[in-house]
FIKOLZA-1660 file (N, C-alpha, C; in steps of 0.1 Angstrom, whole numbers, plus 5000, padded with zeros to 4 digits):
% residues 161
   i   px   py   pz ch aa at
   1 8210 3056 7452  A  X  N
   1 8221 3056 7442  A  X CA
   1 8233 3063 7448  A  X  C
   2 8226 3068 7457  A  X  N
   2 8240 3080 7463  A  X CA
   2 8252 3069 7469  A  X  C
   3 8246 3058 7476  A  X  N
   3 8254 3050 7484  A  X CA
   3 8262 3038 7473  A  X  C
   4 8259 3037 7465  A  X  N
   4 8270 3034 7452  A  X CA
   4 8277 3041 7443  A  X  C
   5 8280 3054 7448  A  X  N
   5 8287 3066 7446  A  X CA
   5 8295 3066 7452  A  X  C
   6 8295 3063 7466  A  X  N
   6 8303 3067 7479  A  X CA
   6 8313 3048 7473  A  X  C
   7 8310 3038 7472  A  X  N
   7 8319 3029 7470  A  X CA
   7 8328 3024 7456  A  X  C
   8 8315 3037 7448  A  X  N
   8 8328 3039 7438  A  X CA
   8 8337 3049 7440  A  X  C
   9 8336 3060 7449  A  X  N
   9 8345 3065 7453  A  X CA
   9 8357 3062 7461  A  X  C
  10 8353 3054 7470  A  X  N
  10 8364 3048 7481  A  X CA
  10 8374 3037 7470  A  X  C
  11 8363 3032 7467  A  X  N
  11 8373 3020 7452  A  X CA
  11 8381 3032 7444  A  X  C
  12 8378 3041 7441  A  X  N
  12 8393 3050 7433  A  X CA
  12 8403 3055 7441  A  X  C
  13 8395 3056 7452  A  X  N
  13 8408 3065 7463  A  X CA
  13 8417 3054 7465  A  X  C
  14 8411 3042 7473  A  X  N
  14 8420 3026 7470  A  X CA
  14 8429 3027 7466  A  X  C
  15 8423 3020 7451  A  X  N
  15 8429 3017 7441  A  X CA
  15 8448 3032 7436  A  X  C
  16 8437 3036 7435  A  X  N
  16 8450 3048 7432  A  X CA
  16 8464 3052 7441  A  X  C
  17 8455 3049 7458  A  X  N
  17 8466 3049 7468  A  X CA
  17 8475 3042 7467  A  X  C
  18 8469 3029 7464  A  X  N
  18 8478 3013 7459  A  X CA
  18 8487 3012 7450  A  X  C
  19 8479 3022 7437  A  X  N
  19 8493 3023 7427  A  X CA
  19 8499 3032 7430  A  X  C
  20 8499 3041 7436  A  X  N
  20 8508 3047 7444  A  X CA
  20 8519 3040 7454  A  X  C
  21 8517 3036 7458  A  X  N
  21 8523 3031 7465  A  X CA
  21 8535 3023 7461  A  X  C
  22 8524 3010 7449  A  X  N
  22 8533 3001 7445  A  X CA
  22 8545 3008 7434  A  X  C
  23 8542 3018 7429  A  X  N
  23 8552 3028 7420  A  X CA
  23 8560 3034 7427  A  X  C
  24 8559 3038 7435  A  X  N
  24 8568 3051 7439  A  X CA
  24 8577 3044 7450  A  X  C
  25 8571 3030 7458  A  X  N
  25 8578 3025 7469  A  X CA
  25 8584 3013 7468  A  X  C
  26 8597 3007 7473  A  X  N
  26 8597 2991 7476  A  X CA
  26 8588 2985 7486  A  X  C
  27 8587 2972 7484  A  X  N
  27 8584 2969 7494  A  X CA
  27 8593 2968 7505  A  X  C
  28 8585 2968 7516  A  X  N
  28 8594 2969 7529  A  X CA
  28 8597 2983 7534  A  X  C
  29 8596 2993 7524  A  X  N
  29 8597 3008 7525  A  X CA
  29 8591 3016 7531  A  X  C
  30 8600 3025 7541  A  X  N
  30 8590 3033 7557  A  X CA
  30 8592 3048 7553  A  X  C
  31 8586 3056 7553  A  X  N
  31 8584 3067 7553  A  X CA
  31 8576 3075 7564  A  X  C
  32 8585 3083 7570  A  X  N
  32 8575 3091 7581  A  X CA
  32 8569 3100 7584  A  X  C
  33 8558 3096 7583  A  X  N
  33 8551 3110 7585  A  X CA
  33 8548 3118 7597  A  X  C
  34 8547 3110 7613  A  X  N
  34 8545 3117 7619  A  X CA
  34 8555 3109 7631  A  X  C
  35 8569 3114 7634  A  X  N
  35 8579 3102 7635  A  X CA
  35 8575 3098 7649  A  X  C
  36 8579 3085 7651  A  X  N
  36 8572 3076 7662  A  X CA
  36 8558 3075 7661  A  X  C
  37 8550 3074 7653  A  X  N
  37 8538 3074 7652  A  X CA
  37 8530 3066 7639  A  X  C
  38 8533 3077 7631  A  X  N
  38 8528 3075 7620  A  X CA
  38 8533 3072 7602  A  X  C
  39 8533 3060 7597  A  X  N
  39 8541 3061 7591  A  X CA
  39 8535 3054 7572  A  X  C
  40 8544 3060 7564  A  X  N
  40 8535 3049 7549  A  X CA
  40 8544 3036 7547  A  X  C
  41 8542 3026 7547  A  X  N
  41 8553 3013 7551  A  X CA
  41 8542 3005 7534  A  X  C
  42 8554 3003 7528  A  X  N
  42 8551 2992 7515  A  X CA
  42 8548 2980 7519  A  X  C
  43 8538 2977 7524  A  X  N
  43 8530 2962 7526  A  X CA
  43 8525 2956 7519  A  X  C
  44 8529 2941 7515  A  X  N
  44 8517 2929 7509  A  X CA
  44 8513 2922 7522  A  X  C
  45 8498 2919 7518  A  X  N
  45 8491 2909 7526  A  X CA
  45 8485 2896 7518  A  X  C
  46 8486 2885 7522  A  X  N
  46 8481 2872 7511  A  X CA
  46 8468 2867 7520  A  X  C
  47 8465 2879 7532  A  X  N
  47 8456 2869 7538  A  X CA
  47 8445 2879 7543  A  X  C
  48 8440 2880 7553  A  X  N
  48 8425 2889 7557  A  X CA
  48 8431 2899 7571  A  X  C
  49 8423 2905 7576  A  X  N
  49 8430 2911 7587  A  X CA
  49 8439 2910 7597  A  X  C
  50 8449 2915 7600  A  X  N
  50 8457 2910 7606  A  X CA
  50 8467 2900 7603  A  X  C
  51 8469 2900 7591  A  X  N
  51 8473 2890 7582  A  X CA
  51 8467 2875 7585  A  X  C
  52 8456 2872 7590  A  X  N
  52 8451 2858 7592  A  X CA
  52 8449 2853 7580  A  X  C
  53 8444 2837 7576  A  X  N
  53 8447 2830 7564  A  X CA
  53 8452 2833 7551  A  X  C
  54 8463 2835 7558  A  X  N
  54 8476 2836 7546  A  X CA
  54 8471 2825 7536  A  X  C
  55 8474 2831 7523  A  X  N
  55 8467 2821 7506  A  X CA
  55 8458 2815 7507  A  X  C
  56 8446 2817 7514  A  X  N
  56 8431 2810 7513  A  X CA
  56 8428 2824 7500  A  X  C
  57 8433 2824 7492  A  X  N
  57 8425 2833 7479  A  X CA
  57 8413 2829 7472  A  X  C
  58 8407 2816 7475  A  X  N
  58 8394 2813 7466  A  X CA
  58 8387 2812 7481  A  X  C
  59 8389 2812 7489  A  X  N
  59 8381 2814 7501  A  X CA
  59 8371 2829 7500  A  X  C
  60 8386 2838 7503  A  X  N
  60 8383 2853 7500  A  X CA
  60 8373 2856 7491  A  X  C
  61 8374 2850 7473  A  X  N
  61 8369 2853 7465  A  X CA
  61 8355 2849 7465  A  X  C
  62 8356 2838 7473  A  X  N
  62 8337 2834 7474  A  X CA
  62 8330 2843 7487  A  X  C
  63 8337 2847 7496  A  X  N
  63 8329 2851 7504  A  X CA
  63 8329 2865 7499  A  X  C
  64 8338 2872 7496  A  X  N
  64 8336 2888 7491  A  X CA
  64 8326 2886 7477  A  X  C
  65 8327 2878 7471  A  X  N
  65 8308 2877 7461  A  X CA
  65 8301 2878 7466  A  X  C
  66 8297 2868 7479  A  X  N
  66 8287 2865 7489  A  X CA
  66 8286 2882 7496  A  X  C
  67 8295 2886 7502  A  X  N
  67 8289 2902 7508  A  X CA
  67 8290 2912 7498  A  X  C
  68 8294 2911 7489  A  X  N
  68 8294 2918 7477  A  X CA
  68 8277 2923 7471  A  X  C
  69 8276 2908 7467  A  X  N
  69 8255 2906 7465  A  X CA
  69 8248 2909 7476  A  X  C
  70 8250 2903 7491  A  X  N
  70 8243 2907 7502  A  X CA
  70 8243 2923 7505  A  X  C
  71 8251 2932 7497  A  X  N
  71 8255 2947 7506  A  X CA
  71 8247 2955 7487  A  X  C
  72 8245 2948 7482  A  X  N
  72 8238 2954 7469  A  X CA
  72 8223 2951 7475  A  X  C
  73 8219 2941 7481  A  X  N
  73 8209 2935 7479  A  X CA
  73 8204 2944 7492  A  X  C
  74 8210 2948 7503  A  X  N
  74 8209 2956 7517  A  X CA
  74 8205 2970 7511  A  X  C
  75 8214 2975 7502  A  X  N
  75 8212 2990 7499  A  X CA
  75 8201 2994 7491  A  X  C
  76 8200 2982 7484  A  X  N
  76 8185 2980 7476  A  X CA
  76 8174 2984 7482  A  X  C
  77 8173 2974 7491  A  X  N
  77 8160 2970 7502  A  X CA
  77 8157 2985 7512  A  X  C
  78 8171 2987 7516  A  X  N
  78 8167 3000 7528  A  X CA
  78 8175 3011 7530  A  X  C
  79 8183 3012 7520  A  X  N
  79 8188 3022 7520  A  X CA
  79 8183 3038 7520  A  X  C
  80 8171 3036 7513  A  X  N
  80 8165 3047 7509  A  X CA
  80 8159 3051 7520  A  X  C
  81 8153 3045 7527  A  X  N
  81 8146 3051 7541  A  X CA
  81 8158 3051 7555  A  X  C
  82 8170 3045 7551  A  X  N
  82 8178 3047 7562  A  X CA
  82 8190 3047 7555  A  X  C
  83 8189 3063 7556  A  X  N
  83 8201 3068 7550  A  X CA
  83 8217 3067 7560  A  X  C
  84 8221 3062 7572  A  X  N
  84 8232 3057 7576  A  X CA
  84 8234 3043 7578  A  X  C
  85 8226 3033 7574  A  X  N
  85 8228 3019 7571  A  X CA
  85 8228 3023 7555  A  X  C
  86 8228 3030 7549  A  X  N
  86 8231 3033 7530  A  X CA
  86 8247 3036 7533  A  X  C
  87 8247 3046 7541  A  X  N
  87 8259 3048 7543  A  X CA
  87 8273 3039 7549  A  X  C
  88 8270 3034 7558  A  X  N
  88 8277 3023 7562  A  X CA
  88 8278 3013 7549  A  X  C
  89 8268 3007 7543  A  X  N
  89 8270 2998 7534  A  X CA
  89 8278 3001 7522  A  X  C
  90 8274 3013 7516  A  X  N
  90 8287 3024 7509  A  X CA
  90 8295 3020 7508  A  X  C
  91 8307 3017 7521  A  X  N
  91 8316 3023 7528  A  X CA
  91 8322 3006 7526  A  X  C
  92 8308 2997 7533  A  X  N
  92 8315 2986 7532  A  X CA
  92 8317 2976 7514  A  X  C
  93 8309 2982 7508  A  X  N
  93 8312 2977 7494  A  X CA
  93 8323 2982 7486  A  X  C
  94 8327 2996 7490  A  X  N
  94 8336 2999 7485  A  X CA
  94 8347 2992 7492  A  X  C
  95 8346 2990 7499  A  X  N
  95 8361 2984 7512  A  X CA
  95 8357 2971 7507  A  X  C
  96 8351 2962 7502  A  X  N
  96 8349 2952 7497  A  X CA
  96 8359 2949 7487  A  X  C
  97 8354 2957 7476  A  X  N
  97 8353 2959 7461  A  X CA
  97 8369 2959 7461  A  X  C
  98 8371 2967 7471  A  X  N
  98 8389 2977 7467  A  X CA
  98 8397 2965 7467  A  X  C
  99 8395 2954 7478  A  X  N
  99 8404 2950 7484  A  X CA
  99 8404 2939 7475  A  X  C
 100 8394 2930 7471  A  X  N
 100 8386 2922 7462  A  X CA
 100 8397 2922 7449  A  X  C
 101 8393 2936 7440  A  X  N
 101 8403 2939 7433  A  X CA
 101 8421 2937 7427  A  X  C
 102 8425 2937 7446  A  X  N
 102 8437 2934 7445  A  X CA
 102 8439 2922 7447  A  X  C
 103 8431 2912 7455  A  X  N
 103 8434 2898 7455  A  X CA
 103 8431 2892 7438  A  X  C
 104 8422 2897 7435  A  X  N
 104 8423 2894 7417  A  X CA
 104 8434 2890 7408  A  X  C
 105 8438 2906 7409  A  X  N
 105 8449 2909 7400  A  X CA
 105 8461 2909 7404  A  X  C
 106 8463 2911 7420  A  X  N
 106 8482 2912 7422  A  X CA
 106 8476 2898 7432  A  X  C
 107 8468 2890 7434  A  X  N
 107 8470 2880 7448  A  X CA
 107 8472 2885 7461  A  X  C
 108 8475 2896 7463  A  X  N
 108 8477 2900 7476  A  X CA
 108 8473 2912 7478  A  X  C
 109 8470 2918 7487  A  X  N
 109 8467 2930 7489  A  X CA
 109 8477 2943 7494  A  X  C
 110 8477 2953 7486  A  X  N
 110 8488 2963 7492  A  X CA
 110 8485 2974 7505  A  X  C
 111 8490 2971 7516  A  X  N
 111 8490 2974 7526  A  X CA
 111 8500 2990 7527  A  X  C
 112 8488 3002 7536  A  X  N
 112 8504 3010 7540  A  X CA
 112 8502 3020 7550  A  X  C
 113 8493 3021 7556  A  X  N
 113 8491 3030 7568  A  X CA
 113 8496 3024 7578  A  X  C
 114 8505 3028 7586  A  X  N
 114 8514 3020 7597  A  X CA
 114 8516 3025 7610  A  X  C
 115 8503 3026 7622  A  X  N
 115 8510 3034 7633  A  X CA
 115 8510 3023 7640  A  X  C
 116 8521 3033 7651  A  X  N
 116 8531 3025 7659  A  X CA
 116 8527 3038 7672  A  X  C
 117 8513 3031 7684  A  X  N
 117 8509 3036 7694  A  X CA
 117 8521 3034 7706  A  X  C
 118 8525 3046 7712  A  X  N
 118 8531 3048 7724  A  X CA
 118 8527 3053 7735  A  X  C
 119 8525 3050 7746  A  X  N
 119 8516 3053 7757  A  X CA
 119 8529 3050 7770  A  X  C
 120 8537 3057 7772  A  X  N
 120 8544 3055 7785  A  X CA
 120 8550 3042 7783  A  X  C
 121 8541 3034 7793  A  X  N
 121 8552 3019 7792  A  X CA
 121 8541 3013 7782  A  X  C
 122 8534 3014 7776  A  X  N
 122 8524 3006 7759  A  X CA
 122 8528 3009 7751  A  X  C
 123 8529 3000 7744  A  X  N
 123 8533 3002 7728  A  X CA
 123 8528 2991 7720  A  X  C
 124 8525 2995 7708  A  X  N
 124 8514 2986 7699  A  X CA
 124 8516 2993 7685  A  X  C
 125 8520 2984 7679  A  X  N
 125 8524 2987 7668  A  X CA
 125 8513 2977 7658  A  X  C
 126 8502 2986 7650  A  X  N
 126 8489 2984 7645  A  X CA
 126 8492 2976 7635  A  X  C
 127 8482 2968 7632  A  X  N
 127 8483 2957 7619  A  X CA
 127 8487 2971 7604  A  X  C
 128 8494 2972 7599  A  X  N
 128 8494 2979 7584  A  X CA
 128 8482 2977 7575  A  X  C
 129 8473 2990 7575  A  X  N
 129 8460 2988 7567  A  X CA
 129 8460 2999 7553  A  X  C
 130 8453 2995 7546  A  X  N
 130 8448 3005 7538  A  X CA
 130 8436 3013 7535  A  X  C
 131 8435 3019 7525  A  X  N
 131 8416 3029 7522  A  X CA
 131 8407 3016 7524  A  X  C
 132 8405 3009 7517  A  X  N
 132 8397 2998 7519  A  X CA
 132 8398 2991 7525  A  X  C
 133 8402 2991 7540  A  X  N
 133 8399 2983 7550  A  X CA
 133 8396 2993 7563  A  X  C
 134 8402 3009 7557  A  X  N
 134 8394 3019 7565  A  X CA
 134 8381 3016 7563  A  X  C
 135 8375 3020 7551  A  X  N
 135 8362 3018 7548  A  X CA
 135 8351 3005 7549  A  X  C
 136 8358 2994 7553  A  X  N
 136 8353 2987 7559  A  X CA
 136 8351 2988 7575  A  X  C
 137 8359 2994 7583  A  X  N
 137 8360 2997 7591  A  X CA
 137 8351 3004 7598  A  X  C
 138 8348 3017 7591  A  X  N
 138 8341 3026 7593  A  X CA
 138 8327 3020 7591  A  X  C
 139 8325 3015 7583  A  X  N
 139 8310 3010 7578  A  X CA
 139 8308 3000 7590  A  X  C
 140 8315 2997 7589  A  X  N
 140 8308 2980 7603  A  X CA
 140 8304 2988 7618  A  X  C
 141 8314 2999 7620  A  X  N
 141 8314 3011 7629  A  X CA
 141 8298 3017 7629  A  X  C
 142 8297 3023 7619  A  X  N
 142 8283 3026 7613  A  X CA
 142 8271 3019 7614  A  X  C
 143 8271 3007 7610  A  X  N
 143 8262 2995 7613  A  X CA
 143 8257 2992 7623  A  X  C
 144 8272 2990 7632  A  X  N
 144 8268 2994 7648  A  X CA
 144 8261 3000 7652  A  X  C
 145 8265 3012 7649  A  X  N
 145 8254 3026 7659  A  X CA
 145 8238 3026 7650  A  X  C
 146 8236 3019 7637  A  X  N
 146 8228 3022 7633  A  X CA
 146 8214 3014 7637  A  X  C
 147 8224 2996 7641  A  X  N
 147 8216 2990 7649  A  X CA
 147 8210 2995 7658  A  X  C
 148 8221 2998 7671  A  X  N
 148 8221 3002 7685  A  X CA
 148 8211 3014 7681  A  X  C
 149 8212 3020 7674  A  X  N
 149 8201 3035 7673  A  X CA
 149 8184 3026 7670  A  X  C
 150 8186 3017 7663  A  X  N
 150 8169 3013 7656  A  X CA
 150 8170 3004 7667  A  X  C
 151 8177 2997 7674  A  X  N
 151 8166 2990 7685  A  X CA
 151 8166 2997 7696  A  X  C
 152 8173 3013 7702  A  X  N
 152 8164 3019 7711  A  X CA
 152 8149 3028 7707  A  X  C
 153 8151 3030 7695  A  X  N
 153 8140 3037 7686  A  X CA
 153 8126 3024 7687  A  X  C
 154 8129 3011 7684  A  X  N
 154 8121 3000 7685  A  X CA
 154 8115 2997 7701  A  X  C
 155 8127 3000 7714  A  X  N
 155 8122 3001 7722  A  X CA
 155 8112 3012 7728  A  X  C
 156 8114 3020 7717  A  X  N
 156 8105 3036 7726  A  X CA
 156 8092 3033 7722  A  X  C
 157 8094 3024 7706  A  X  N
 157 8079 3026 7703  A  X CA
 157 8073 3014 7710  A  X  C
 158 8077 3005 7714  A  X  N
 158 8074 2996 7721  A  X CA
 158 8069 3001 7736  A  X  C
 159 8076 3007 7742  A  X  N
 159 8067 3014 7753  A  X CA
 159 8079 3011 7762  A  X  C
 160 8090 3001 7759  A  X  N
 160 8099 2993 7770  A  X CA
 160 8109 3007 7776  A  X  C
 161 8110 3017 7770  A  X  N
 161 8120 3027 7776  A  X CA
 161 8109 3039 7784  A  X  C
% end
């Protein structure tokens, strides 16, 4: 239960950053927080990360049902006995949910964490994300190590390490 706490939580933090955002800022609007670095930039997105398929909106909406049920149906099954695949999945329903939300209701998604990496002669200026695409983020991150952790555990008992 705990792990659909944690994606109702990330879903308020979201959500709330978003109207935040969309109240207080125009779009196109830069604020600095950490100058050359880091910054809150008023972003719409119509498409998936990195802005890829721009207005595929009924695309989005079927597959975010599809991991929607699949990340209910995951936390169900194993959460309880593997409490950082609960947690990753958390993380990723809420980052689901959040984002899901705004393609609903505004069609686009409000974007606004903005850094802009400098390294000598690099520079890389980051796709503009938000809470819920952190938290998707982090959960997939999570998932990772949680694999990578249960198939060297699978290998020990196996005898192969």
């Amino acid at each position: 239960m705990i792990y659909y706490w944690l994606a109702i939580v990330i879903i308020f933090i979201d959500q709330w950053s978003k109207w935040l955002v969309v109240k207080k800022m125009e779009i196109g609007e830069s604020i600095p927080i950490i100058d050359q670095f880091f910054y809150l930039t008023s972003h719409r997105n119509r498409g998936a990360a990195w802005g890829i398929l721009q207005g595929q909106m009924w695309f989005f909406y079927i597959i975010t049902i599809i991991v929607i049920f699949a990340v209910i149906y995951y936390i169900f099954k194993t959460a309880k006995k593997e409490p950082l695949m609960g947690s990753a999945l958390g993380l990723i329903l809420g980052g689901a949910i959040g984002n899901f939300i705004d393609r609903l209701f505004r069609k686009e998604v409000v974007d606004f964490f903005d850094f802009h990496l400098n390294f000598f002669f690099f520079t890389y200026h980051y796709p503009i994300f938000n809470i819920a695409d952190a938290a998707l983020v982090i959960g997939v991150i999570l998932l990772m190590i949680h694999t990578w952790m249960d198939s060297k555990k699978e290998k020990k008992v196996n005898g192969k390490i």
